[in-house]
Every structure is written in C-alpha cells, then in structure tokens.
N, C-alpha and C positions, 0 to 999 in steps of 0.2 A: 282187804286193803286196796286193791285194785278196784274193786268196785267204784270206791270210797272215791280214789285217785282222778279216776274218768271221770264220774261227778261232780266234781270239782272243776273239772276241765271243760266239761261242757256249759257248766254253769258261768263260768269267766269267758266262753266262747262266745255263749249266750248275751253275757250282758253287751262284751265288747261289739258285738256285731247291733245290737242296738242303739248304743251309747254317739249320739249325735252327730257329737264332736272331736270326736275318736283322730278324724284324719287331719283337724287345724292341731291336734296336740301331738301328732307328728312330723307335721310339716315343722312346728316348733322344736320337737327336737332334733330334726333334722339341719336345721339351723344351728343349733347350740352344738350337735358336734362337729359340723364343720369349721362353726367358729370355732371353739376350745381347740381343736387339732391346729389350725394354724395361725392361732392367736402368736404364740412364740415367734411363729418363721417370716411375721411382715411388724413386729413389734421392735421401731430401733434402737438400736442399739445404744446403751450410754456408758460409755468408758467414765470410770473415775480415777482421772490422769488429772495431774498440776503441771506448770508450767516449768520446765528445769527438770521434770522426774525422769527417770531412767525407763523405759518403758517396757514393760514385763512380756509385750507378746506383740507380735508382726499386725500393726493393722493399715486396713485394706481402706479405700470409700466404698461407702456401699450404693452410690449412687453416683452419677457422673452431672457434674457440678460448674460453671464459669465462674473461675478467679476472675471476677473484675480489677479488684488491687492490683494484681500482679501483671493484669493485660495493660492496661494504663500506665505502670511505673515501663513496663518494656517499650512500650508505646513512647512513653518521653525519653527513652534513653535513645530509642531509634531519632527522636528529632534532635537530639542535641548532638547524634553523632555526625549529621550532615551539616558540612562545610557550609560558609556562608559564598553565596554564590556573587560574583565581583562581574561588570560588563563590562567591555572597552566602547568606550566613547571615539568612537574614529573621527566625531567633526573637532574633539579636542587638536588633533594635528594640522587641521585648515586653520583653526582660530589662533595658535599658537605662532602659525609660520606668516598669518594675515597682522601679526602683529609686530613682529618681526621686521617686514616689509616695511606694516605703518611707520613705524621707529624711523627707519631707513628714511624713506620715501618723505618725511616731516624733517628730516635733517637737512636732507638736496632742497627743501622747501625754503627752509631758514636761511641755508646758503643763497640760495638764486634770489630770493628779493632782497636780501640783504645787497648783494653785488648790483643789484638794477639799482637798487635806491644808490647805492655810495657815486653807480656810472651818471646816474640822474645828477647828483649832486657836483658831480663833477663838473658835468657838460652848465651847470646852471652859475656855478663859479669861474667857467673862462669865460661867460660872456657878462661881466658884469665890470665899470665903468663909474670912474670917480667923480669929481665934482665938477674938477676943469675938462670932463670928457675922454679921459685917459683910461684905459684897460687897466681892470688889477689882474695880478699875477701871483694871488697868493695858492696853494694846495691843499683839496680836501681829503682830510682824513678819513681813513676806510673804519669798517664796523668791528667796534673792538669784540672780543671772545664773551663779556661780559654781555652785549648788548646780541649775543644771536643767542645764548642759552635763556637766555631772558624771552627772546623771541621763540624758541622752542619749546619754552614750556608752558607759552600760550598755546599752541599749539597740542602739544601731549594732556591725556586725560589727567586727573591730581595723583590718581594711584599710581600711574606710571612714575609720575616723577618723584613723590613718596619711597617708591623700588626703588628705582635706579640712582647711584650718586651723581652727581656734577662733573666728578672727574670720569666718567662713561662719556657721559654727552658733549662734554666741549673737547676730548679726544675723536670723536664721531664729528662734528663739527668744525677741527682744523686738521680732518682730513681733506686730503684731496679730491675732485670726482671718481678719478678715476680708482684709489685709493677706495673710496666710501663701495663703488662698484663690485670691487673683486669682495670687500669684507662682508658687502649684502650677499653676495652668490652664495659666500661659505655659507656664513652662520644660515641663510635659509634651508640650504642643502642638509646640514649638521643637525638642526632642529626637527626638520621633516625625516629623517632618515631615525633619531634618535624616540621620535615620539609615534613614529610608528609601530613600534613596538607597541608590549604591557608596561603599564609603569606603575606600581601600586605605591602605597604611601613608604613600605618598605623596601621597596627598590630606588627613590627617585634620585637617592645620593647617589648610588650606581649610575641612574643613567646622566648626572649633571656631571662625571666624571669622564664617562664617555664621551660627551660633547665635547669636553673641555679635551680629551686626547684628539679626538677629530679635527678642531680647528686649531691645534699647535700643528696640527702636518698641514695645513695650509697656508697656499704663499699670500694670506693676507698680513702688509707690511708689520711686523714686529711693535712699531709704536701703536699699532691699532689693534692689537689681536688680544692685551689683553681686556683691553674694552669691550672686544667682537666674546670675547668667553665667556666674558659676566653677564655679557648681555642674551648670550645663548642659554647659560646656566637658568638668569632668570626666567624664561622662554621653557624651560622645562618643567613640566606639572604631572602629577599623576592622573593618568587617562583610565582607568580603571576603577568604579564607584560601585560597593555593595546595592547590588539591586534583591531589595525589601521584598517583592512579591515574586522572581522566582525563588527566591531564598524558602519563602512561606511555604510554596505550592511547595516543594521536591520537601520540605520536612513534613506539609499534611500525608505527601505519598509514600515516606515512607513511615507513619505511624501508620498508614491504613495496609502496609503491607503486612505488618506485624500480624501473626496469626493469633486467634482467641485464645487462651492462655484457661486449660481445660483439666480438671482432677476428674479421670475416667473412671469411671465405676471399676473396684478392682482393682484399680491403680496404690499401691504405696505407697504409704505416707508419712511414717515411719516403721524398722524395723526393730524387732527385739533387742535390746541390750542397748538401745542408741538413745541418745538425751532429745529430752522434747522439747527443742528450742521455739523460740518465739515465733516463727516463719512457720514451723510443723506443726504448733499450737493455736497460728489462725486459721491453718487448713481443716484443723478436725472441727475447730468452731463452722466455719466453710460450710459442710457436710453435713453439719447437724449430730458430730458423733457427742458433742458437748451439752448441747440443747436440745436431746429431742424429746424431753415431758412435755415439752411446751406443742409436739408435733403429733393432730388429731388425723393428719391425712391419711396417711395408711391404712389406719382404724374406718374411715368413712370408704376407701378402696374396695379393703375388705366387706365390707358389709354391701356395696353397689355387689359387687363380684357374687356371692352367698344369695342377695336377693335374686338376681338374675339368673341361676343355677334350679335354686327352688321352683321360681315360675315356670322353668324347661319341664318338672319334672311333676307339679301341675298338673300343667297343658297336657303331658304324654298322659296322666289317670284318668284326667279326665274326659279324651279324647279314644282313648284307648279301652279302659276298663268298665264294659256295662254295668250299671248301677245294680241288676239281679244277680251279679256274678261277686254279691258281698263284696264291695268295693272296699270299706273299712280294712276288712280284716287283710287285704292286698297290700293296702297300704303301711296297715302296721306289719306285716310281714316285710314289707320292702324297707322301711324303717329301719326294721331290725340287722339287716342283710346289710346295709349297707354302714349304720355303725359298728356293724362288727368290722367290716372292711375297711373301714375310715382309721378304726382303734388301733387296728393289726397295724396299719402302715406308722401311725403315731409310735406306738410302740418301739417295733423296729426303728424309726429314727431318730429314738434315742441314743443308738449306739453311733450316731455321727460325733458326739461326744470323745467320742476315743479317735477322731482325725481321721475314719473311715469314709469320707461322703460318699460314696457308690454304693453301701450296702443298700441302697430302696431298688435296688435291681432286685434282692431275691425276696423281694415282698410279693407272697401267692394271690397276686390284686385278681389274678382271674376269677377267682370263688366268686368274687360277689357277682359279676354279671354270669358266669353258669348258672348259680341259684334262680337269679332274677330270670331268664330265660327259660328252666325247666320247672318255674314253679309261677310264673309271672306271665311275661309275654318277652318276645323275643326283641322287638321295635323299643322298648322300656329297656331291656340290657343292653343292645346296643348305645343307646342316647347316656346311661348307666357308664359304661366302657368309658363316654368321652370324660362325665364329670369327676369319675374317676382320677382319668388324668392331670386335669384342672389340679383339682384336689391334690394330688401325689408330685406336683410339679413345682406345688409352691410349700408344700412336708418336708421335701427334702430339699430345697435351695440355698441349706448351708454349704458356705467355701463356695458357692459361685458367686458371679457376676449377674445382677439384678435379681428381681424375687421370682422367676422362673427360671426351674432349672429341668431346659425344654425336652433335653435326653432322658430324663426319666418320665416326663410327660407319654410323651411319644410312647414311650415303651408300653407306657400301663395302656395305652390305648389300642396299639397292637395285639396286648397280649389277650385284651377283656371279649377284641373285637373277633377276633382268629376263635378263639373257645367258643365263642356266641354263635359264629358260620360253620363250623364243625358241625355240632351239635344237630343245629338246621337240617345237615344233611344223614345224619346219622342220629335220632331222638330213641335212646336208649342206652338202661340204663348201664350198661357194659361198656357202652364207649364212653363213659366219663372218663375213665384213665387213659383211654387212647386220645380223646379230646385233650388232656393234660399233656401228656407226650408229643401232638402239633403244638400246641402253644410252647412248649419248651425248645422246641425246630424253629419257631418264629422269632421267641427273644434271644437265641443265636445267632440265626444270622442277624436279627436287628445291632446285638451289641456286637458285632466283627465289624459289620456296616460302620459303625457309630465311630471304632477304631480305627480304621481304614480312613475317615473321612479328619480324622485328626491328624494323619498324617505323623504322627509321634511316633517315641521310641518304645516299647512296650516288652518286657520280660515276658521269657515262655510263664513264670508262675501267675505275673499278671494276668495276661489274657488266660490262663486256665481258670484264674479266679473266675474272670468276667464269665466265662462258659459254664462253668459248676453253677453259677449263683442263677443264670440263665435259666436251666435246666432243673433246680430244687424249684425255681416260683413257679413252673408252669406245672412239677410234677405235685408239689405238696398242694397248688390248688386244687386240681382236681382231684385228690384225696381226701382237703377238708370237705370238698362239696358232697365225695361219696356221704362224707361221715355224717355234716350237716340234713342232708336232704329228708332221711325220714325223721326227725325230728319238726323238722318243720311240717310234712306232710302230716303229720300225726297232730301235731300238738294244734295248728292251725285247720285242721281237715281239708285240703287244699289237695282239689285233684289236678295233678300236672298231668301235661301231654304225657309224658313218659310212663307217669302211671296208669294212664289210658289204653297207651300200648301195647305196657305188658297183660295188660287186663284182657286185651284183646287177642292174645294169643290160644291158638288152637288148644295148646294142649293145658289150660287155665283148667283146672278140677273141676268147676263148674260150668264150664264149656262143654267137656268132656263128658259130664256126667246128661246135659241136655243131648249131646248127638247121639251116645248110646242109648237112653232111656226114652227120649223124641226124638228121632229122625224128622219127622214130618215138623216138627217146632221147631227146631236145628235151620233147618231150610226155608220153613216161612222167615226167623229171625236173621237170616241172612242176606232174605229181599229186601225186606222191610229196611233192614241198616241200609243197605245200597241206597233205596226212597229217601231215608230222611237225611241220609246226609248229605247230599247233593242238594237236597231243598235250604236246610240250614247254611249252607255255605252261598246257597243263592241271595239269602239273606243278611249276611256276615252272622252268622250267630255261629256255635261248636258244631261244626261236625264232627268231627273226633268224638265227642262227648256224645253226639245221638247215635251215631252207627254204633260204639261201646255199650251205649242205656240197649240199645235194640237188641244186642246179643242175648239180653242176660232180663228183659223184658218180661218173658213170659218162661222164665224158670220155674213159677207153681203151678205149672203144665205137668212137673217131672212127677207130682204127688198124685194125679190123678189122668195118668196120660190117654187112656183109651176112651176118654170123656170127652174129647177135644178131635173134630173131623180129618185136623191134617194126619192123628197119628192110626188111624181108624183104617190099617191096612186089611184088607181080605178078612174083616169082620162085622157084627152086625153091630149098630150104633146101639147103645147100651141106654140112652136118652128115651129109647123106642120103648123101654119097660120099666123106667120109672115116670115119678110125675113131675108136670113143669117146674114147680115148686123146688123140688129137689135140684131139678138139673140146672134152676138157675143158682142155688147155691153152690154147688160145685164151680157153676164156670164163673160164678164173684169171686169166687174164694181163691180163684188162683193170681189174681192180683193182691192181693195182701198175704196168702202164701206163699209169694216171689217175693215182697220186701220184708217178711220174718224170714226167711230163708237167706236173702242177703246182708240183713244185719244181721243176722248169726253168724255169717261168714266174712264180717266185717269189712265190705264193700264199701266204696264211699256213699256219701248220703243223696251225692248227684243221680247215682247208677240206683241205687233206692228208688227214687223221689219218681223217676221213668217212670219204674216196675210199677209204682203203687197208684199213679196218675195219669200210666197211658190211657186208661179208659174213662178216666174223671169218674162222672155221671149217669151216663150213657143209658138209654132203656137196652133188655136185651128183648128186642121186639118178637122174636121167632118163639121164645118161649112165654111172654104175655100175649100175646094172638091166642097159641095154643091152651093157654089156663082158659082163655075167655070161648074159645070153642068147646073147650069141654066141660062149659057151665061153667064155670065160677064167676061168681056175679057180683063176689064183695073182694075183688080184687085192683089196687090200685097201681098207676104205671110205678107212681115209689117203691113196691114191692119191687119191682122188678128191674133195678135199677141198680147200676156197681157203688161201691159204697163211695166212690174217690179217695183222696181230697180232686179238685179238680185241678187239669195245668197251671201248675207254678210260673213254669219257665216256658221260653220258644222250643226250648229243644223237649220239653216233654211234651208240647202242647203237637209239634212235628210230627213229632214218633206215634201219635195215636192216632191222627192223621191219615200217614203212613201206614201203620197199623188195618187199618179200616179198607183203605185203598185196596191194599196187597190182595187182601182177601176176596175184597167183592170183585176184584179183577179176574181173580186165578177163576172164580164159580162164571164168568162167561165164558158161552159157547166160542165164538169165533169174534174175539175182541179184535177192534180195527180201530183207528184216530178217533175216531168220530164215537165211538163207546167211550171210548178211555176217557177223551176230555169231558161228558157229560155225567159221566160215572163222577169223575175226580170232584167238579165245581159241584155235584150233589153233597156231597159226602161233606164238603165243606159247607157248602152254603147248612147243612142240614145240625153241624156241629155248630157253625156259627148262630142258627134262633135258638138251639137248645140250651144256649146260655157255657157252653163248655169251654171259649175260651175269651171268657168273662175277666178273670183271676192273671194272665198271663197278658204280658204287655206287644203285643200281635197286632199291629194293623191290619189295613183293609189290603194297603198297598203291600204290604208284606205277605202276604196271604195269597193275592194273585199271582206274585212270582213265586208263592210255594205252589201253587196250582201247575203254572209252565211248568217248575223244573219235573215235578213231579209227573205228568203226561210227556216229556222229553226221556225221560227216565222208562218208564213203562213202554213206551214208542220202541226205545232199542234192544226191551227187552222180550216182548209180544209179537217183533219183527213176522214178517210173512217170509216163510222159506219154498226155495225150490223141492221141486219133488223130483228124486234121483230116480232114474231108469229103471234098476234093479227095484227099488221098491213100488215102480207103478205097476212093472210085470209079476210082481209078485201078487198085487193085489188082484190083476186079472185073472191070473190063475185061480186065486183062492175064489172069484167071481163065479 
C-alpha cells in the first residue's frame, strides 16, 4: 500500500511539474482567495431601515462624507443672522443746517427789498406835483404780509413751500431783524447739534422732539419760536441709510466662515432604540448606507489592490526562483501556504461576529512566511510578511474607522517579519519553536506599544487578554510550521536549507559510515564541498546544495573502498592484479552505487542527481591507455566511459568540476599559482569539448568565475608555509 501511495505521488509530482500552466492556475487562485477572504470586509453595507422606524442597532458612517445640504442651510442662517449694516451720512448735517440758513437768509431777502422798494416808493411820491404845480402830499403804503410771502415763495424751492405752512413763513417774515437774528442762531445751532448725531428712520420722532426741547430753552422771542420749532422739526431727517454692499460683503463673510458640515467616518448617526427621523434618514442616504447596490467602487478598489499584490509576487518568482530549481512546483507550493494562511485568518474573523474585534491579534499569521522561508527563499517570505499584512488589515477592519484596520496590519507584518530574521540567523530545525517564542516577545511589546500610544483606560484582564493572544499567535505558529513542514517536504520533494543542514551534520549515519569506512573519501569529500561551494555562490547558484551533494557524492566508495587511491593506505593497489576492464567497472560503478545507495536511504533526488552526474560521461583515460597498452585492439573510448546521465544542474555540473580539480591538484608535486590556474582552465576547458556540460544551463561567463573562485580556493589552501627551526634541525640531523 505504501508502495502504491508513493506511486501515485510521484506520478501527480510528475505530471504537475510538467504541466505548463501550472503557475497562471495559481496565480488565479491566488487571486480568488484573497478575493473571497475580503470580499465581505470592503462589501457595503445596506441597512434595511424606513424612514420613522425605530432603529435596531448603533450605526456608524462608514465613510467620511460632506453634508452639502446642511453646509448651505448653516451657511444661510449665518447670513441672515447679520444685521443689516446702516452708514451715517455726515454731509446730511451741512445740508440740513445750509438750509436752514437758506430759509433764514430768503426771509432778510424778502424783507430788505421789499422795505427798498416801499422807501423807493416813498421818496417817488414826495416829489410828485399837480396840475397847477402844487406838491401832493398824499402817503405810500408799506408791503402788506400777503405781498412778501408771495415774494418768498418765489424765492423758496416748490418742496419747501409744499412742507412748510404759510403760517411759518409770514411769522418768519413779520419778525424783526433783530428777532429773525437770534431765531436763525438757535434753530441753526438746535439742528446741527441734533443731526449730529445717528438718526435712523426709527429714532427721527426722538430726535424732532429733541429739537423741539432745545429751542423752547431758547431766548428766541415766544411769537417766533413756535415757527423756529416747526421749522427745526422739518430740518430733521434721518442721517443714517442701509448701505447694500457692506451689508452684502460681512453676510458673504460670514457664510464663508461657516465650516464644511462633515459626517466622519465612524461618526454616529443614529443610535439604537432612537427613531430614524427624516434629518437621520437623509444622512444614511448621504453615505450610501441606503444605496450602496448601485456602488461598484470598492469592488474595482479591491481588485486594483489583488492585482497589484499578485504582480509583487510575480516579479519576486520570477526574479528570485531559477527555472531548473522546478519553479512550478514552488509556486504551487507557495500557493498552498499561503491560502492556508489567508483561510486561517478568514476563519478566525468570524468570531468578530460576537463584538470581539481584536481577536486577529491571536491569528499564528507567522506560519506562512516561516514555511515560505525554510521551504522557499527568505526575500519571497519577507515580501510574503508585508502582503500578509495588507491582507489581515482589511480581514479584520470590522468596528473600525475606514477599511484598514492599520494595528493589526502592523502586527501581522512584525510578526511574519521577526520569524523570517530569526530563522536567518539560526536555520534549523530546533529553533522553529524558539523562533516562535521571539515572535511572541515582538507582538508583546508591539500590542503594549499599540496600548500605550492610545493613551486609554485599560483593565488588568484587558491588557492580559491582549498579552495571552500575543503570545498563543507567535507560539502556535511556529508549532503549525513544526507540524506542517514535513508534509510539505515530503509530499512536494522540496529540499530546504534546513534539510540541507541537518543533512550536513557529522554525525548523519551516512556521514558516519563514509569517515569510518573511507577516511581517505571522507577528506577528499570535504575539499571538494569547500571548491564547489564557493564557486556556486560565485555564481549565485546553491551552495548549500553542492557542499551537501559533495558530502555524500562518492558514498559507492563505501562498497568497494580499497579500489579507490585516497583509501589505499600502507597497501598495494589492488588495480595492479586485475584487468583494466574490471577495474573500470568497479570505479563506474560507484557513481550509480552512491545513488542506489541514497535512494535507499531516501535522500532527496538533489543530493541523488550529484551522486549519479558528478562524473556525467567522462572517459576513465588511465585505465583505457592501459587496456590499449596491453593489446587490446577492439576496444572503444565508450567502453570506458561512466554511464551518467550527464549535469542536469549548475551545481551538479560544479561539483564534478570540483571533483576532478581536487584530485588532479592533491597528485602535484609542488603546486604553486601558476599550476593551479592552468590545471583548473584544463580541466575545464577539457570537460567543456567533451560535450559534459552540454545538458546544464552554464555559460561561458559563468564558467570563468567558476575557474577564479575555484584557483582562489585552492590558492588558500596549497599556501606555501614557513619551515620551523625545530624541523630544519631535525632534518640536518637526520642529513
């Protein structure tokens, strides 16, 4: 049944890893579950309220909104509250008193020519002279009362006389000068003094009253005064006239002080139990809590948001994930990882339903970027961490203010990002729970921080809450990742750093079993990793993966160990007494008895693929020379030749390389610079016409920096040393 099971498993591993379009049908569902996750939390809201209903529960806006209506109705209430603004006319008191005077001054007018003409008339009748020559002596009569008001009101404008009665003007008129004198001073004085003032239309009976007390206390004679009163009363006008344009400006300024009339996101709009009056019923219209089927935006939001998240993550595959490193199966593995993480959090925010909104604190968001990091790459978790947040910010954005709810944002990206730097520094698999335990140190003090900066009143059980839930997301992530990881490593054959690691440890059975059994392979395989890894890393490819492959390279050494020169201590070479024939199948045979020997031992197929391709092709020239020296004549280099397959990959193609290097180095006499690098470009240049790394995607330029590191490498290791004292005298002796 296990058999069966694997079979199966390989066969779906199989197809998935060829199947095209593997990675557009998760970029799509990558899409579709961050849509469906926050499809609810940006989808608005539609109350089914009426207008007069009682209203079953507290709602909010969920958007911050300008009342125009209401800016505008306050707007005109501010203008009608400003007074209409009145100006005093001050040349009204010159014109008032300039008329005054006129009146006067048209009076003394009437008088004085009236008395010239009557003295004319006079002087013209004593000298006039009868028939027989005799003087008459008759008397002219002076200008009656009838005949100077007559003459003054040629004089006075129509209006004047229109105003004023008859009986004014001919008491004005049989005054005296002297008399006409004192009642001009008053009434001038009475007027100017009186209209000096404000006089609006509703004070002017006040101030005609005023006057009229003013010149009863003056000594203008009694038969004149009440003429001098009337004549003052009419002399008084209102000096004071609405002026239109600052009236205008000071009501524009204060509609423009009026401030914009604003329903804040959050803000109140009615409370439970309260009646949804007409005023509360245009607000939620306002908002859109009434109409929002008709409202596509959020929806298109979302989806800018989703697209732009997708392309980040992309960009990082594609820039990040080499194409021979089964790029598909990364991606649906990361697929996977991350709607489990997406679910978890959806999940959990269902329980906002019960008036909880802070339970997304104890959401273990870490797993997914630990997974992504010790099964992926570490620059993909971290970017992973942010979309995370994204994601988790607008999950749980019920009960607040706008569709990000920034404090759990924050968190998830602390938490994803702290697990991710851990790890970095400590890549095994022991410290996943200790990585779990700093992240739960980091969303502590994040949520104390977060409390502290609200400045609120907070119960001891509150803030325990907030610390417990701190302390469960950081601990139970890194528990699901323990749990999760060999499933994935298993189910997707995915070798992470961490499994690399442990692979790499001394006391690994198969480690163990090459340093007791080949010492001398033990120690070639330990150069050799040193060589390739330094090379691959010159290159960006794994090193991790070639110093691991090199370990465990030449394990079908262990099967046939004193056949092989490094393990050949203080004996005779066994090669020496059989035939070439023989002894090249022995030394082919231990690259394909290293990778049966590691899929027995269930290896991954990386640290395999080494084993069974560090040599590709390769002639084994020492022992076809030697067939063909000893006569054999129908012998071809095919014979003699490893079976492969040849390098797949950079880092197998490195390691044989490396391989070849180590060896032809360690058999010179007195290696110095100038060996090493001519050694090195042979060996390559010699693997390069041999067609060996034909199959593997290796440039030219790639190639040459494996040549540097790889003579950089050998350089520090072949060093030329001092010769100590004790050991020159000792040679002279022995001399």
């Amino acid at each position: 049944m296990g058999n069966k099971y694997k079979l199966l498993i390989m066969k779906i591993s199989s197809f998935l890893k060829g199947f095209r379009f593997l990675h557009i049908l998760v970029y799509v569902l990558l899409i579709g579950v961050m849509y469906a996750s926050m499809y609810s939390n940006i989808k608005p809201e539609k109350l089914d309220i009426e207008l007069l209903d009682i209203s079953n529960q507290t709602i909010r806006s969920p958007i911050t909104k300008e009342d125009i209506d209401l800016t505008k109705k306050r707007q005109e209430e501010a203008r009608q509250a400003v007074e209409d603004v009145y100006s005093l006319r001050t040349e009204y008191a010159k014109n008032r008193v300039d008329l005054v005077i006129s009146i006067f001054d048209s009076v003394s007018e009437v008088n004085q020519e009236l008395e010239q003409e009557y003295e004319q008339k006079q002087q013209e009748s004593s000298g006039t002279y009868n028939t027989e020559g005799e003087t008459t002596d008759s008397s002219v009569q002076g200008p009656t009362t009838e005949e100077k008001l007559n003459r003054l009101k040629q004089k006075l404008p129509t209006e004047i006389i229109s105003e004023l009665p008859d009986s004014l003007l001919t008491n004005l008129l049989n005054a005296s000068p002297d008399q006409l004198l004192r009642a001009k001073d008053a009434t001038v004085t009475a007027v100017h003094n009186i209209m000096k003032t404000r006089i609006s239309d509703e004070e002017l009976q006040q101030a005609k009253n005023k006057v009229e007390e003013e010149l009863k206390l003056s000594s203008v004679n009694s038969s004149l005064k009440s003429a001098v009163v009337e004549l003052a009363k009419y002399s008084i006008i209102p000096n004071v006239y609405l002026d239109f344009v600052q009236t205008e400006e000071k009501r524009q300024q204060a509609a423009e002080s009026v401030e914009t009339v604003k329903i804040l996101a959050g803000q109140i709009i009615v409370e439970e139990g309260y009646i949804v009056s007409k005023e509360v019923y245009r607000q939620l219209k306002l908002v859109g809590l009434l109409e929002s089927d008709n409202s596509v935006k959020p929806y298109i939001g979302i989806s800018f948001l989703i697209v732009l998240l997708i392309s980040i993550i992309i960009y990082y595959f594609n820039s990040l994930i080499p194409k021979n490193r089964q790029r598909n199966m990364y991606i649906l593995l990361y697929g996977i990882i991350f709607s489990i993480t997406i679910v978890l959090m959806k999940t959990i925010s269902l329980f906002q339903q019960i008036e909880y909104s802070e339970i997304g604190f104890i959401v273990p968001v870490a797993m997914g970027p630990l997974l992504v990091k010790l099964l992926i790459n570490e620059r993909i978790a971290i970017m992973t961490s942010v979309i995370f947040a994204i994601c988790g910010s607008i999950i749980y954005n019920e009960g607040i203010t706008g569709s990000f709810n920034f404090s759990v944002g924050i968190y998830y990206m602390f938490a994803g990002i702290a697990g991710v730097l851990f790890l970095s520094q400590h890549n095994r698999r022991a410290k996943i729970l200790q990585a779990g335990l700093f992240v739960s140190v980091v969303n502590v003090i994040f949520l104390l921080s977060v409390l502290l900066l609200k400045n609120a009143q907070f119960t001891d059980l509150e803030t325990g809450s907030y610390i417990v839930m701190a302390v469960v997301s950081g601990v139970v992530g890194s528990v699901l990742t323990i749990g999760l990881l060999p499933f994935f490593e298993a189910g997707f054959g995915i070798l992470s750093t961490m499994k690399l690691i442990e692979l790499s440890n001394p006391n690994h059975p198969l480690l163990r079993k090459i340093l007791t059994e080949t010492p001398g392979t033990y120690h070639h395989s330990v150069m050799v990793a040193n060589l390739a890894e330094a090379a691959c890393e010159s290159i960006g490819a794994d090193g991790l993966l070639a110093r691991v492959g090199c370990y465990y390279h030449d394990i079908g050494k262990t099967k046939r160990p004193h056949f092989f020169i490094e393990n050949q201590l203080n004996i005779d070479n066994p090669h020496d007494k059989i035939s070439p024939q023989l002894s090249k199948n022995i030394i082919v045979a231990h690259a394909t008895d290293g990778a049966d020997y590691l899929r027995k031992h269930k290896l991954p197929q990386e640290i395999v693929d080494i084993a069974e391709q560090h040599h590709g092709t390769t002639l084994l020239k020492y022992f076809f020379h030697k067939a063909k020296q000893q006569g054999e004549t129908d012998i071809s280099e095919d014979d003699f030749r490893y079976p492969g397959p040849k390098a797949q990959s950079k880092e197998a193609a490195i390691v044989g390389i490396a391989d070849s290097v180590e060896a032809a180095v360690r058999s010179l006499t007195n290696p110095n610079t100038e060996k090493i690098e001519t050694l090195v470009k042979s060996i390559i240049a010699e693997r390069l016409q041999d067609g060996q790394l034909n199959e593997c995607d290796l440039t030219l330029k790639e190639l040459e920096q494996v040549s540097v590191s790889l003579c950089e490498t050998l350089k520090g290791i072949f060093h030329s040393r001092i010769e100590y004292p004790e050991i020159t005298r000792q040679k002279v002796k022995e001399a």
